[in-house]
N, C-alpha and C positions, 0 to 999 in steps of 0.2 A: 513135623518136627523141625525145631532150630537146628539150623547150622551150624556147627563151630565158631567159626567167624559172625555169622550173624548173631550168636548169644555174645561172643568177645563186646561186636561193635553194642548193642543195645543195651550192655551194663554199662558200658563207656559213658551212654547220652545217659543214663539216668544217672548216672555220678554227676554228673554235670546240674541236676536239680536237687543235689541233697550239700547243695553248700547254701545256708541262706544270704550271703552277701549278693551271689550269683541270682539268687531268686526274686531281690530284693529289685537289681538292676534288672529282671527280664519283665518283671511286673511290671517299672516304671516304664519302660518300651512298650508292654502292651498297650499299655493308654495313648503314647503318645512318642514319635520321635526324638531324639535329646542328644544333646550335646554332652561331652565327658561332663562338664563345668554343671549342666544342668543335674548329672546323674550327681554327682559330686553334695549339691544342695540337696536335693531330693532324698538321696539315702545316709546323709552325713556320713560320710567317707574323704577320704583324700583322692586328691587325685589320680598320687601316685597309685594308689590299691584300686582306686576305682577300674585305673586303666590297665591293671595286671587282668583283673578279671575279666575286661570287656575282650582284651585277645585271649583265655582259656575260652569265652564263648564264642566268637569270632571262630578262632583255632578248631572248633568242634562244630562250625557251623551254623548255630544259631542265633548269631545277631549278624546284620552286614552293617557295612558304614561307606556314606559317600564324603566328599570333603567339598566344604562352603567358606570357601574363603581359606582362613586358618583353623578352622575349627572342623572338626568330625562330629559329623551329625552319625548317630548310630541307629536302627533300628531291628525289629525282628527279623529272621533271614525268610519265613515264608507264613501260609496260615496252619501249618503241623505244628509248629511253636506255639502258637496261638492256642492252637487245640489241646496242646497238652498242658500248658497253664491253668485254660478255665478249665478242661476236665478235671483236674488233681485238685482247683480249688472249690468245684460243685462238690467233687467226693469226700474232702472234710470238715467241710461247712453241713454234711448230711450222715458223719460220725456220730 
């Protein structure tokens, strides 16, 4: 049986997957490291929303970012990220 806390925290991470801006950005990570500017092109967004989102995911964990120069290169935080992307997109590509 779940926890209290441990059902608190894992409605939490899954809110975190039912914004599609948020999923839009975690996608483009899975392929590939990126820069805000790169996420910014790739998901046509602003910057300023791009970068609201990347700290809710940051903030919950699942992205981290190193900084190169002036720019933050951002990526996935581990391969459980990973895992739950391609599982949730095997399972509705097999709806």
């Amino acid at each position: 049986m779940l926890k209290e806390h441990e059902s608190i925290k894992l409605a939490d991470l899954y809110k975190m997957f039912g914004d599609a801006t948020r999923l839009k950005i975690l996608y483009a990570l899975f392929e590939s490291k990126q820069s805000v500017s790169e996420l910014c092109t790739k998901i046509e967004m602003s910057q300023s929303a791009t970068s609201h989102q990347l700290r809710i995911l940051k903030d919950h964990s699942l992205v981290i970012y190193e900084r190169s120069g002036k720019q933050m290169i951002y990526d996935l935080s581990d391969d459980h990220v990973r895992d739950i992307l391609s599982q949730g997109l095997t399972h509705i590509r097999h709806i």
